[in-house]
Phi, psi and omega in degrees: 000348197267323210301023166246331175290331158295298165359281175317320192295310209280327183284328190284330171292315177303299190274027170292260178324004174257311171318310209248043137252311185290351212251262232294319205281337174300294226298336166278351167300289194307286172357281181313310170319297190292325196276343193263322170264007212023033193240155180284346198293316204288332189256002169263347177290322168273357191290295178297302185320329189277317186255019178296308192284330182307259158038284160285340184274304201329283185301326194253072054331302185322329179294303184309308196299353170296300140341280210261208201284143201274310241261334156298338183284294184293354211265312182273355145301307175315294172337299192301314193284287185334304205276311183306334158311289195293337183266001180292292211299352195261305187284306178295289179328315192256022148090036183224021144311139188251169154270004180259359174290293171309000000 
């Protein structure tokens, strides 16, 4: 009976730190975005972009993701948010991010 509360324990910790990375890094994107063009336009336009497709996907995805296996379902989100992270973080180190990258 305890061995779910580890389970739990081990997925609730996983997106803890998966939300509130991805959380930290939009919120530095749009940063990075307003500071490069200095327009309210350019941070409110991406401000909406970042939360518009949840926004929009959310009721209707949510039926399907339901459906299917949860723990393949979170393992190729993350994943997918992980690499798009990492290829952000490659193009600002070497100093060629575009706003169209974004």
């Amino acid at each position: 009976m305890e061995n779910w509360k580890k389970t739990f324990a081990v997925i609730w910790s996983g997106q803890l730190v998966s939300i509130l990375s991805s959380a930290v890094v939009g919120y530095a994107v749009i940063f990075w975005m307003s500071l490069e063009t200095g327009s309210a336009e350019v941070l409110a336009l991406a401000a909406i972009a970042g939360i518009l497709p949840q926004s929009l996907l959310g009721p209707v995805v949510g039926v399907y993701v339901d459906r299917w296996d949860r723990r393949r379902t979170m393992i190729l989100a993350d994943s997918f948010i992980a690499l798009c992270t990492l290829l952000l973080a490659l193009l600002f180190r070497l100093g060629i991010a575009q706003m169209w990258h974004i």
